[in-house]
NUTORGU-647550 format. One record per residue: z, x negated, y of N, C-alpha, C in turn; residue in one letter. Coordinates in steps of 0.05 Angstrom, whole numbers, always signed. Each point is the difference from the previous one (the first is absolute). Layout:
BEGIN
nw; nu; nv; caw; cau; cav; cw; cu; cv; torti
Z; X; Y; Z; X; Y; Z; X; Y; A
...
END
This chain:
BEGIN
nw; nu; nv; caw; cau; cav; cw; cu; cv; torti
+576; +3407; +3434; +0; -16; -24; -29; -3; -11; X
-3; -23; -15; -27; -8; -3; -4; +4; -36; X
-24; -2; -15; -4; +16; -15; +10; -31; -24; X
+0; -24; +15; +12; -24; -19; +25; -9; -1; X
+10; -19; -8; +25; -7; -8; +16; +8; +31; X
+32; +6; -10; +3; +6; +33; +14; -34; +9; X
+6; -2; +26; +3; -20; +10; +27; -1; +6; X
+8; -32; -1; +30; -12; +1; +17; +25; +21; X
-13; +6; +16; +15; +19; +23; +2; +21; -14; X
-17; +10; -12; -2; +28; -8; +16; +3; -29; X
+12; -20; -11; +11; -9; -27; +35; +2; +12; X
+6; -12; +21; +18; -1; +13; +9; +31; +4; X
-18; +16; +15; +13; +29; +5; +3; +16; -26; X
-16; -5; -25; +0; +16; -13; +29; -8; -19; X
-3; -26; +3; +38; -10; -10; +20; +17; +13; X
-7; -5; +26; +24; +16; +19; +1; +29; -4; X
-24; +7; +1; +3; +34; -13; +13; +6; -16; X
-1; -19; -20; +11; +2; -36; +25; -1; -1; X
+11; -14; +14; +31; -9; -3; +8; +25; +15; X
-6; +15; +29; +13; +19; +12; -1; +31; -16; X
-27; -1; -20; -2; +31; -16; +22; -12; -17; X
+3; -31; -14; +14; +0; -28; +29; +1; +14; X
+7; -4; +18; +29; +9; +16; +7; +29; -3; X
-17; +18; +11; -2; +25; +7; +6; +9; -24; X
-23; -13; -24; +3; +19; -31; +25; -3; -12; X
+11; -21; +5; +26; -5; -10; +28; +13; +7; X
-9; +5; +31; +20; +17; +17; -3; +29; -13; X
-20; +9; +2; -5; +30; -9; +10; -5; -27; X
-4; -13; -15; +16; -3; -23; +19; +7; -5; X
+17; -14; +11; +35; +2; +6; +3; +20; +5; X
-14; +14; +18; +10; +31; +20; -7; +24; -16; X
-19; -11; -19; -15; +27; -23; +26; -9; -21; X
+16; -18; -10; +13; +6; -28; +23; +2; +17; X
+11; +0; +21; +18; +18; +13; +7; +23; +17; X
-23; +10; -4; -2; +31; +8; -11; +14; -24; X
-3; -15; -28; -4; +21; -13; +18; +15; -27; X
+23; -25; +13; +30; +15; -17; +11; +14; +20; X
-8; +8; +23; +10; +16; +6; -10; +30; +8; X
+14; +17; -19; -11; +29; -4; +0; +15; +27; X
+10; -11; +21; +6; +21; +21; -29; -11; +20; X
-20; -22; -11; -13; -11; +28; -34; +19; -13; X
-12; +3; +28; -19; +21; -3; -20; -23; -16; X
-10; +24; -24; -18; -19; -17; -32; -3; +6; X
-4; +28; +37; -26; -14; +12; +0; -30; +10; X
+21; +0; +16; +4; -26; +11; -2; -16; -30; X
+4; -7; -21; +7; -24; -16; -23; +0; -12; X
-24; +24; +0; -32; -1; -15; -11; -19; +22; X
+6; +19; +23; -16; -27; +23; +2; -21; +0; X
+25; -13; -9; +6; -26; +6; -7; -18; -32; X
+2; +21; -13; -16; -2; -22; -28; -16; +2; X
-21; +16; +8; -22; -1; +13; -1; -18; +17; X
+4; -5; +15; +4; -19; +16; -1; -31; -15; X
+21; -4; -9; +1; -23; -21; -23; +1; -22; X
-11; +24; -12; -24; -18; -14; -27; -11; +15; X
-1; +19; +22; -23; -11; +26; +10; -28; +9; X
+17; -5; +2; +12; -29; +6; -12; -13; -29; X
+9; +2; -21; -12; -7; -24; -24; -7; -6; X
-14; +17; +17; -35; +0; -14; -7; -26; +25; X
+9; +1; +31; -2; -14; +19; +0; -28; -10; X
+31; -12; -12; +0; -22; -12; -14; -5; -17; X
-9; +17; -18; -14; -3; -26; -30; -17; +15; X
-11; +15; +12; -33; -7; +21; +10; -31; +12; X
+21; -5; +23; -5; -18; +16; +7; -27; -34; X
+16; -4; -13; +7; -15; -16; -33; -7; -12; X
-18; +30; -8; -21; -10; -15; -18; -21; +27; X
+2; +7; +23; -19; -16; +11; +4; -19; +13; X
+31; -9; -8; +6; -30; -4; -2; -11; -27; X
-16; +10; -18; -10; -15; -28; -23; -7; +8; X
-12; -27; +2; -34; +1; +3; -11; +14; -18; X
-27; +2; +9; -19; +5; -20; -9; -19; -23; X
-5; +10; -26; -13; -23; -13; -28; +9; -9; X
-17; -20; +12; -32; +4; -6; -4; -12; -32; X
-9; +29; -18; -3; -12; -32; -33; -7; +4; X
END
């Protein structure tokens, strides 16, 4: 990657990236508010997946900012 605007190709993957984490976040979603009524499921597993989904979070958060251009004030 180059240090200027990124390019139509490179705008393309980072779309595609976006949609497959915002899939993922949504999935873990679902799977975190249904494993966490239930008292019998181990609550390491549900921190991880926990975790997991805000790293997905911060991921989207980055690729979304560098599909905003820059604005030169």
């Amino acid at each position: 990657m180059t240090d200027g605007p990124p390019s139509e190709e490179e705008l393309a993957q980072i779309r595609q990236r976006l949609h497959a984490l915002e899939i993922e976040h949504h999935d873990l979603d679902d799977v975190i508010g249904r494993l966490a009524g239930d008292l019998a499921q181990d609550q390491l597993q549900l921190q991880r997946l926990k975790k997991r989904k805000l790293y997905l979070k911060d991921q989207i958060q980055r690729l979304r900012t560098r599909l905003i251009p820059d604005i030169i004030a």
